[in-house]
N, C-alpha and C positions, 0 to 999 in steps of 0.2 A: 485616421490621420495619414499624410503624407510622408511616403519616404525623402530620405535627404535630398537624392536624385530629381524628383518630381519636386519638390520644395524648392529648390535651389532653381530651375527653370520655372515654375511661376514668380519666383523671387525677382528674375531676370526680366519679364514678361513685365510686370509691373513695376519694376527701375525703370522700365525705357519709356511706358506712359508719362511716369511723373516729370520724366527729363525734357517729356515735349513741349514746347513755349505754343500758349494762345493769346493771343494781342485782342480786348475789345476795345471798337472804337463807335466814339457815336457823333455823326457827324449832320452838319443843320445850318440854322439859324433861329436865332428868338430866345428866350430867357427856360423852355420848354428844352430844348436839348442839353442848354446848362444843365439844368437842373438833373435830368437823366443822367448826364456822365457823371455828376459826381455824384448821384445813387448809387451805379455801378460801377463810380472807380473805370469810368473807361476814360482813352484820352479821346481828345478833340479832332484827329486826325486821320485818314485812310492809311496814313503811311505803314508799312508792314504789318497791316491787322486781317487778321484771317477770319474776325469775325466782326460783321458792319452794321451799325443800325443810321438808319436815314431818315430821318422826320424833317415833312413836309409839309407840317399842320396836320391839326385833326389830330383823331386820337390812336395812329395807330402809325407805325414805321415799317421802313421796308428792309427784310434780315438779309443779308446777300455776303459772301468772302468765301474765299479757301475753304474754309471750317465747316461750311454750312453745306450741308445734304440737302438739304429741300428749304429753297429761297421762298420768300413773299412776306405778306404781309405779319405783322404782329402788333396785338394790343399794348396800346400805353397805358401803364399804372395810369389811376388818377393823382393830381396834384399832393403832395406831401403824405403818399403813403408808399408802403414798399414796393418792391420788385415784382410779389405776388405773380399770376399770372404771365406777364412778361418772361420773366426767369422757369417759367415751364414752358411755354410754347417756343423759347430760342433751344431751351436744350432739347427739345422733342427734334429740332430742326437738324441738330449738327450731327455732323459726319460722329460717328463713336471714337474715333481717335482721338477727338476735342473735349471728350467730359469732362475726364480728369484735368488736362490743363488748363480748362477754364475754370472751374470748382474751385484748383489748384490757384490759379492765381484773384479771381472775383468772389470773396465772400457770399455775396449778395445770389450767387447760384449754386453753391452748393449743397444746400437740399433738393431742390431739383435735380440735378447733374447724378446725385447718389441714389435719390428714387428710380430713376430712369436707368443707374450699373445694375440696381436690385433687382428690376421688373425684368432687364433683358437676360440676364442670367436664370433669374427664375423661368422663365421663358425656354432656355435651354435646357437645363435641367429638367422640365417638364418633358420635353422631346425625346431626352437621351435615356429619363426613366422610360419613356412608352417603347422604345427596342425591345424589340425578343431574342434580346442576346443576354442569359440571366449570368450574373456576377461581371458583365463589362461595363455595368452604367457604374456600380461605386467610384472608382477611380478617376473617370471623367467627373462626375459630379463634383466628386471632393476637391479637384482641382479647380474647377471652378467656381464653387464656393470660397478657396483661398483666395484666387485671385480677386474675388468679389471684394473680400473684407482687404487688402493689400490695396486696390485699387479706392474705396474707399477713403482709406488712412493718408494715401497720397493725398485725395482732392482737398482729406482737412490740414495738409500742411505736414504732413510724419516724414521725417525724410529717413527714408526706410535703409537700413540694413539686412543683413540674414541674418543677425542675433535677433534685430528686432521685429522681422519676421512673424520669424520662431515663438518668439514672447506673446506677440499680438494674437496670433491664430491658438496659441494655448489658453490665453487668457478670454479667449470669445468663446472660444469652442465650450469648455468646460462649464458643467454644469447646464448646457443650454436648454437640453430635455429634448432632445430629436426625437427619439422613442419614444417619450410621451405624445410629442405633436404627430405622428407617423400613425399612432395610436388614434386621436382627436381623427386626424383625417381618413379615415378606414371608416371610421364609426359615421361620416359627414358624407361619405360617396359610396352613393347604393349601387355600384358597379366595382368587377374586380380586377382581375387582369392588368392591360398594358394602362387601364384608366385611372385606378388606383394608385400603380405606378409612377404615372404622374403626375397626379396629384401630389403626395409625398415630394417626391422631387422640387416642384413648384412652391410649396408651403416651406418647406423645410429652408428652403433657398431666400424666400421673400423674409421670412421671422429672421436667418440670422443677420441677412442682410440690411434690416431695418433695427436691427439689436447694434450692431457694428457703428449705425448711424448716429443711434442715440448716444452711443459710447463716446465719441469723438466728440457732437454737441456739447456733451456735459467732461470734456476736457480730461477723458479718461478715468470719469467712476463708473464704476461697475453697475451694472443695471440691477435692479430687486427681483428677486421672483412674483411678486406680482407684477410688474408690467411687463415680464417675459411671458410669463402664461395669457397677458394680455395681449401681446404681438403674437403669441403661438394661435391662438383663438379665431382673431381675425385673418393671418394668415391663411387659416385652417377654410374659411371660410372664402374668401375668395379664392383658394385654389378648386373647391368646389364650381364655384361660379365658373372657374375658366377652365375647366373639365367639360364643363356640358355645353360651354360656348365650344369647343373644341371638339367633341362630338358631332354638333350639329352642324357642322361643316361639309 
């Protein structure tokens, strides 16, 4: 767990994501861009949108604004079905200061926006386990697994305090079974060392990260232990995968 000290500054860290405003706007002609902004709840307009979609016909728009890291093309849903797709390749797009407030304010991308807090943290923590500096990666870790699950809770609408913090990261943590999945993955990665390390790191990060997801989905119940041992499993299993992707580099 975190001390108050370190609590209180990711506490801080994660107030100032949620405070950031993301504008989507989607903007066109023809009954086809209707229909996408009020999919996605964006307005009709460029005016102060940081993040822009342009359809020109056909089946794909052009992603371009402030928000966005890496502009171009992106697929259109087909007619009268979800977000799908679309709603992953604009958040794979956008600058990381934009997850949360777009999550935050466009339903229609918040499971995307929060796979994508999970993967990049997992991602870090993977890193920061493989240091050969033994007892400095906990603390970094843990702090970013707070901020993971904090940063989440924003994009589903929590408008966080430090009590409710506190509450939130007690109520995910516990019971998760880290030491059992730490366990799972030792047993899943036939190398030891800084790889092993890793690996833990990375799994440990993706399960609670995608426990934190489910939680908020389902409006704040508690998850069961069987689908935690099912997200610790797979978890468990792709950090394998991206061990030896990582390796083989």
């Amino acid at each position: 767990m975190l001390n108050l000290r370190n609590l209180y500054r990711v506490f801080r860290e994660s107030r100032k994501e949620a405070r950031r405003s993301a504008t989507l706007a989607v903007v066109g002609e023809g009954a086809r861009v209707e229909e996408l902004a009020s999919l996605l709840g964006a307005q009709r307009t460029m005016r102060g949108a940081e993040v822009i979609l342009t359809v020109s016909g056909g089946d794909s728009a052009a992603l371009s604004g402030k928000g966005v890291e890496h502009p171009g093309e992106v697929p259109l849903p087909p007619p009268g079905t979800g977000a799908g797709e679309l709603a992953v390749r604009v958040v794979r797009a956008l600058d990381e200061d934009y997850l949360v407030p777009l999550a935050r304010g466009y339903p229609a991308f918040r499971r995307a926006a929060c796979e994508e807090i999970v993967r990049k943290n997992a991602r870090q923590n993977a890193v920061i386990g493989a240091l050969p500096i033994p007892g400095a990666d906990m603390p970094v870790m843990t702090a970013n697994q707070a901020r993971m699950v904090l940063n989440i809770a924003a994009a589903y609408g929590e408008d966080l305090t430090l009590d409710r913090a506190r509450e939130l990261l007690g109520v995910l943590a516990a019971g998760f079974g880290l030491r059992a999945l730490a366990r799972q993955v030792m047993k899943l990665v036939p190398f030891g060392g800084w790889a092993a390390a890793a690996a833990v790191g990375y799994a440990g990060t993706l399960a609670m990260g995608r426990a934190t997801v489910l939680y908020f989905e389902r409006g704040g119940q508690k998850v069961g232990e069987r689908e935690l041992a099912e997200i610790r499993s797979r978890a468990a299993e792709e950090a394998k995968e991206f061990v030896a992707r990582f390796r083989g580099r």
